[in-house]
C-alpha positions as CSV (number, residue, x, y, z in Angstrom):
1,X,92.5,167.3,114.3
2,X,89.3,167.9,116.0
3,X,88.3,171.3,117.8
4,X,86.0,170.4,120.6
5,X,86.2,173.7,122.1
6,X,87.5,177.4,120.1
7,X,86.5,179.5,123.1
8,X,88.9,180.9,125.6
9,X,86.8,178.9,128.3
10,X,87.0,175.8,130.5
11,X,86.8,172.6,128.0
12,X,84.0,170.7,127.9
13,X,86.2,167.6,127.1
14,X,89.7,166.7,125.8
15,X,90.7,164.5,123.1
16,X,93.2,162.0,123.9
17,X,95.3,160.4,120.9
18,X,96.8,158.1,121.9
19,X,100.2,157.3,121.3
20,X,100.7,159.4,118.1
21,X,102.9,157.7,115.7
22,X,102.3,154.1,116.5
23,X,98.7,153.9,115.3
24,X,99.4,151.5,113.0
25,X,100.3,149.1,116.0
26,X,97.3,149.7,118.4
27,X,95.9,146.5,117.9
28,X,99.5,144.5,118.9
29,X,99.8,147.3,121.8
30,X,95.9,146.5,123.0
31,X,96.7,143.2,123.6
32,X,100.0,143.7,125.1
33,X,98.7,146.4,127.8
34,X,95.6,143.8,128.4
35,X,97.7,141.6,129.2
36,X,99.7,143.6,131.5
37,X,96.7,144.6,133.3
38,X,94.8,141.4,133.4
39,X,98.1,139.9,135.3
40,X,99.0,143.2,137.1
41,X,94.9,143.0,138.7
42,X,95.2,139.4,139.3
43,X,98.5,139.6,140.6
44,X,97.8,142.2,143.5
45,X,94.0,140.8,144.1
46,X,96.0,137.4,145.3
47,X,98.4,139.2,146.7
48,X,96.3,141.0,149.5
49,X,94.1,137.8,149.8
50,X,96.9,135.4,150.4
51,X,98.5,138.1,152.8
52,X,94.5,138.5,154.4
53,X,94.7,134.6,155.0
54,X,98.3,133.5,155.9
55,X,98.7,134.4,159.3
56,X,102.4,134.0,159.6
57,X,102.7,137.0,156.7
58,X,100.6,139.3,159.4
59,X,103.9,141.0,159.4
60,X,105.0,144.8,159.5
61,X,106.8,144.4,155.8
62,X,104.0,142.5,154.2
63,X,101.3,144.7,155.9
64,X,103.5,147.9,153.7
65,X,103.0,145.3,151.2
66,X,99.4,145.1,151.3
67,X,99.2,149.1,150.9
68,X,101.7,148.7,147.7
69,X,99.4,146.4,146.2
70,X,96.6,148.8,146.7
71,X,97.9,152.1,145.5
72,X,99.1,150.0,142.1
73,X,95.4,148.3,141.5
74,X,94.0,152.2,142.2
75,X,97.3,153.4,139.4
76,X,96.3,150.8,136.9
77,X,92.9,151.0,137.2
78,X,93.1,154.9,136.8
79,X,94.6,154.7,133.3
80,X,94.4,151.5,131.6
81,X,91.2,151.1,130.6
82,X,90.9,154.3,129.0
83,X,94.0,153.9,127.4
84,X,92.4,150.5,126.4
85,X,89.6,152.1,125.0
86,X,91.9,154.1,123.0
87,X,93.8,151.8,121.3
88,X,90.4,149.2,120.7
89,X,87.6,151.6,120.1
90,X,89.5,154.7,119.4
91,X,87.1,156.3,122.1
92,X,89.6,159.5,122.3
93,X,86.9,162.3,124.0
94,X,87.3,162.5,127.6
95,X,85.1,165.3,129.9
96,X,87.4,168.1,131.2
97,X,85.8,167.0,135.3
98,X,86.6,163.6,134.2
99,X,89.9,164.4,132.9
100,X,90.7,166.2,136.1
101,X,90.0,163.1,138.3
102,X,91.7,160.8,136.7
103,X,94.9,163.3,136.5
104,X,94.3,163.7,140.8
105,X,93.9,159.9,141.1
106,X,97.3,158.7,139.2
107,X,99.6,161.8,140.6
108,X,98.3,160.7,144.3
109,X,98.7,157.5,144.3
110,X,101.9,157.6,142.4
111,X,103.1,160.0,145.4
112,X,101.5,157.0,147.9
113,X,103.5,154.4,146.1
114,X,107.0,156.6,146.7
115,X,106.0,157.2,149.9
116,X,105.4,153.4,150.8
117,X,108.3,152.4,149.5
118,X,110.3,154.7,151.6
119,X,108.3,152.8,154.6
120,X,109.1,149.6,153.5
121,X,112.7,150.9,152.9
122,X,112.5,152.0,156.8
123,X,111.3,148.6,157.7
124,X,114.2,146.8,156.5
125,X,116.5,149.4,158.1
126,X,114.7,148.1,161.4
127,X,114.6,144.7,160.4
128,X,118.3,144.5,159.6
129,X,120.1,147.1,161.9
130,X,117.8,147.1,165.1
131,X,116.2,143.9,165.1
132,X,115.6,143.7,168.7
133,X,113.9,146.9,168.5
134,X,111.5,145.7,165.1
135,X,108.6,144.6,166.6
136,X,108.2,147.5,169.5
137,X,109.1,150.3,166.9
138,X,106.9,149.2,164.1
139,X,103.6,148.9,165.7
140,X,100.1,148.1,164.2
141,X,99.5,152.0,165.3
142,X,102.5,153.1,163.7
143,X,101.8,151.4,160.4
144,X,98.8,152.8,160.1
145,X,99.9,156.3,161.0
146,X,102.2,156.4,158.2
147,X,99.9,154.8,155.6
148,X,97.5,157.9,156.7
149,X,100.5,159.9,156.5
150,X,101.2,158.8,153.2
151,X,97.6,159.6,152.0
152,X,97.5,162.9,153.3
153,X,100.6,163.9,151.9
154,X,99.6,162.9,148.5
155,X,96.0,164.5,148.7
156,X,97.4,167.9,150.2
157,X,100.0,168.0,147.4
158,X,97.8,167.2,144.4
159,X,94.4,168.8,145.6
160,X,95.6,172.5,144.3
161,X,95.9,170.9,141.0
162,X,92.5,170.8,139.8
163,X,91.7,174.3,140.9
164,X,95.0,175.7,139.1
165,X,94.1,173.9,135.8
166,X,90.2,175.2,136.2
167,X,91.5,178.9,136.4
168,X,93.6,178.5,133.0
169,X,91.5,179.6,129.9
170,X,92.0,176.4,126.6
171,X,91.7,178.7,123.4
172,X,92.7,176.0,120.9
173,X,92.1,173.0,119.9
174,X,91.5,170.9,123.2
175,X,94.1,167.5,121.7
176,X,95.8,165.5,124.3
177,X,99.1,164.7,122.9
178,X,99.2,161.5,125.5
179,X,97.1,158.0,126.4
180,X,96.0,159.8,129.8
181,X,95.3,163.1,131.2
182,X,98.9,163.8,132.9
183,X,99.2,167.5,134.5
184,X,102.2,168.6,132.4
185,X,100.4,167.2,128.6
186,X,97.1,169.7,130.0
187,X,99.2,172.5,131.0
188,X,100.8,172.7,127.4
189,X,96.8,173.4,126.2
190,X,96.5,176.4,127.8
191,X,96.7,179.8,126.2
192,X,97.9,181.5,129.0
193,X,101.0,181.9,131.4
194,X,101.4,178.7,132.8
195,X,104.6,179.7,135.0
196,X,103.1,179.0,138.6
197,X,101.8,175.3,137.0
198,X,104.9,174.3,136.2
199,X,106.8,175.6,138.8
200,X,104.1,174.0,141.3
201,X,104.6,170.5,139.3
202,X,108.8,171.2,139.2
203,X,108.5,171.5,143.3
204,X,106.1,168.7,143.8
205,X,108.5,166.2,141.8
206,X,111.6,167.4,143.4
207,X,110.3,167.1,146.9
208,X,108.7,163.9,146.4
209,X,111.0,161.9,144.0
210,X,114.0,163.9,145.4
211,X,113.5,163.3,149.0
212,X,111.9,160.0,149.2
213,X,114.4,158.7,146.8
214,X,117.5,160.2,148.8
215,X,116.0,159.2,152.3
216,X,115.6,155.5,150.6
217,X,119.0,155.4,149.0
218,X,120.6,156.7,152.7
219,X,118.9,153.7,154.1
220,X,120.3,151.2,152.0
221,X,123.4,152.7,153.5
222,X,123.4,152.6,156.5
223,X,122.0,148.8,155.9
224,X,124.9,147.8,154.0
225,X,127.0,149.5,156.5
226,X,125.5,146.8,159.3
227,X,125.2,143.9,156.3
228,X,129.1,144.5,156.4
229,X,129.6,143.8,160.0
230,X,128.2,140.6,160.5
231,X,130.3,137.8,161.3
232,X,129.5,135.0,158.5
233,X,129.1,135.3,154.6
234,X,125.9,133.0,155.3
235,X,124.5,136.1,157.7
236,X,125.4,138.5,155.2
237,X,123.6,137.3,152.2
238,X,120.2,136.3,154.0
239,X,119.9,139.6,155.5
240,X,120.5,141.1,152.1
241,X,118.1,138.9,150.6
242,X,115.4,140.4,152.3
243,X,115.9,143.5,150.9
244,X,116.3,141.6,147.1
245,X,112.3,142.2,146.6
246,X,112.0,146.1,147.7
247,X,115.1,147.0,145.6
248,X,113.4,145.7,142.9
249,X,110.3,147.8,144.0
250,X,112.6,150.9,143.7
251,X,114.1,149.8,140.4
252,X,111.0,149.2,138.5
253,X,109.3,152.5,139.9
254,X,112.1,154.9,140.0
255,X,114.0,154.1,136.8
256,X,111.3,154.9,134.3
257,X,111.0,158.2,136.4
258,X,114.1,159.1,135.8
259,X,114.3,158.0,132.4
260,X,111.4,159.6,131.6
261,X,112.7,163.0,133.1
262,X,115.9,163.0,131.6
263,X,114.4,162.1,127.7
264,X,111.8,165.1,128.9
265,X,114.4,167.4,129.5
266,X,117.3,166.5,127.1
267,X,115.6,164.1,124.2
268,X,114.5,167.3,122.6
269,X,114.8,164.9,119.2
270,X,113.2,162.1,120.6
271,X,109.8,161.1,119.3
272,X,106.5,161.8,121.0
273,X,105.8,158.0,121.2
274,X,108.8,157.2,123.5
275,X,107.9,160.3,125.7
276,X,104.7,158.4,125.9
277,X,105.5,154.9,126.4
278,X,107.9,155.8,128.9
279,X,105.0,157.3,130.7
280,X,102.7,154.0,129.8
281,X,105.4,151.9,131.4
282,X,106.0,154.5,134.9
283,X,102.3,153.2,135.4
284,X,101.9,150.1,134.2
285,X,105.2,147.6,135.5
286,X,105.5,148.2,139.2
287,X,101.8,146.7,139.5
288,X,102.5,143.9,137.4
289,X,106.0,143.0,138.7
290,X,105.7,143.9,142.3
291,X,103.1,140.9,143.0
292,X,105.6,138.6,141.2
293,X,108.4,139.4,142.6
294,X,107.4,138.8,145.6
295,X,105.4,136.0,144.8
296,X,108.0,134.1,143.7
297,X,110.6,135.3,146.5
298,X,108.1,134.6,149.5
299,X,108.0,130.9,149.9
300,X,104.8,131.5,152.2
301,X,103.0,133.0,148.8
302,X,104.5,130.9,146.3
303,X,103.4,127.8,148.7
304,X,99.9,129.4,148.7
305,X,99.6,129.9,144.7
306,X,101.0,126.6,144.0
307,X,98.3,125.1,146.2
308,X,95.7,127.1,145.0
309,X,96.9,126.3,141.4
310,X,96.5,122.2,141.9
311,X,93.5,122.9,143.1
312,X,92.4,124.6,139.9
313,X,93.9,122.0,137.6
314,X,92.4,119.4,139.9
């Protein structure tokens, strides 16, 4: 281990490991998570252009769409490469203000992304039991009101973070037992009583995957409740179709989460690698499924890609 810092002070920097346990597999992993975010970049980029220039997807559910696509390029982008830079160039050090922004950056936006998808869940509650009412509720104004909604929730929650971290004196050796610098893996560094952190982080995660989550999952009820209704078997799968990509959404972002939590909370024999590449994977599959999901389930986007992949080959 390295001791970048033996004073009972703020940190100059943290060293990140990694993913102890599986260095002998970096190189295999490196290429894997490039992959990943190659695609999941390239995915969302022509997502939100192909949304930008098909007009007939200038739609309430594909403008929540365009929002989705953004918070997982900012959630990628926040991580990867320095978990890339890891795993190629063992380039573990990290400054403290660095490490701070890039722990404010991922908890926001991963508090966006839950709140979006409770939008888009909301959207096809509308779409499905109040269509005549869709197009006058959901408004351009009332889109953007809730993506600003979204963003200030996320920034009022995860602003007090930095501040409660900066008061906390690191005595010890400043290691990073994780690939990024997650609020929980910091906290642990400290050499003081961290109570009020974790209860502050316990809170945050209960109101925002608690809530969101339940408000989402009482949608999907009521929506089945009207999917159940209508007349024809015909009626009833094509309105549950539309809901086929956004449940997928909530799958790939919310099951990690949970798994995560309960391996947190109950693995207490698991190893620190699975802890961690549970984590990787919270991050890093919603914005590389997401796009192509809903690329292939869109026929207006899969239409666009295919054209725009003959033109390439041509």
């Amino acid at each position: 281990m390295i001791s970048l810092n033996t004073t009972s002070s703020t940190p100059v920097m943290f060293m990140l490991l990694g993913i102890p346990g599986l260095e002998p597999f970096y190189v295999y992993i490196a290429i894997l998570f490039s992959l990943v975010y190659i695609i999941s970049v390239g995915g969302n980029i022509s997502l939100l252009l192909i949304i930008k220039i098909v007009r007939s997807l200038h739609e309430p559910m594909y403008f929540f769409l365009c929002m989705l696509s953004i918070i997982d390029l900012v959630l990628s982008s926040s991580t990867t490469p320095k978990m890339l830079g890891i795993l190629w160039f063992n380039s573990q050090k990290n400054y403290f203000a660095a490490c701070l922004t890039q722990m404010f950056f991922l908890h926001s936006f991963a508090i966006m992304e839950s709140a979006i998808l409770l939008a888009m869940a909301l959207d096809r509650y509308l779409a499905i039991c109040q269509p005549l009412r869709y197009n006058t509720i959901l408004t351009s104004q009332l889109i953007i009101i809730i993506g600003l909604i979204a963003l200030c929730r996320a920034v009022a929650l995860m602003t007090p973070l930095p501040f409660l971290l900066k008061r906390l004196p690191f005595c010890s050796e400043n290691v990073v037992h994780h690939s990024y610098c997650e609020h929980m893996a910091i906290v642990k560094l400290a050499c003081a009583d961290t109570t009020f952190n974790n209860i502050y982080g316990i809170v945050v995660a209960l109101l925002i995957a608690g809530l969101d989550l339940l408000f989402i999952v009482w949608s999907y009820i009521l929506i089945l409740k009207a999917v159940f209704h209508l007349a024809s078997r015909e009626a009833r799968l094509k309105a549950l179709g539309t809901c086929a990509c956004h449940i997928c959404a909530i799958l790939v972002f919310y099951v990690p989460v949970v798994l995560s939590s309960i391996v947190h909370r109950f693995g207490k024999n698991v190893p620190l690698h699975i802890h961690i590449l549970l984590a990787n994977f919270y991050l890093m599959l919603p914005p590389m499924i997401n796009p192509i999901v809903y690329g292939v389930k869109t026929k207006q986007i899969r239409c666009r890609v295919k054209k725009l992949f003959h033109m390439a080959v041509k």
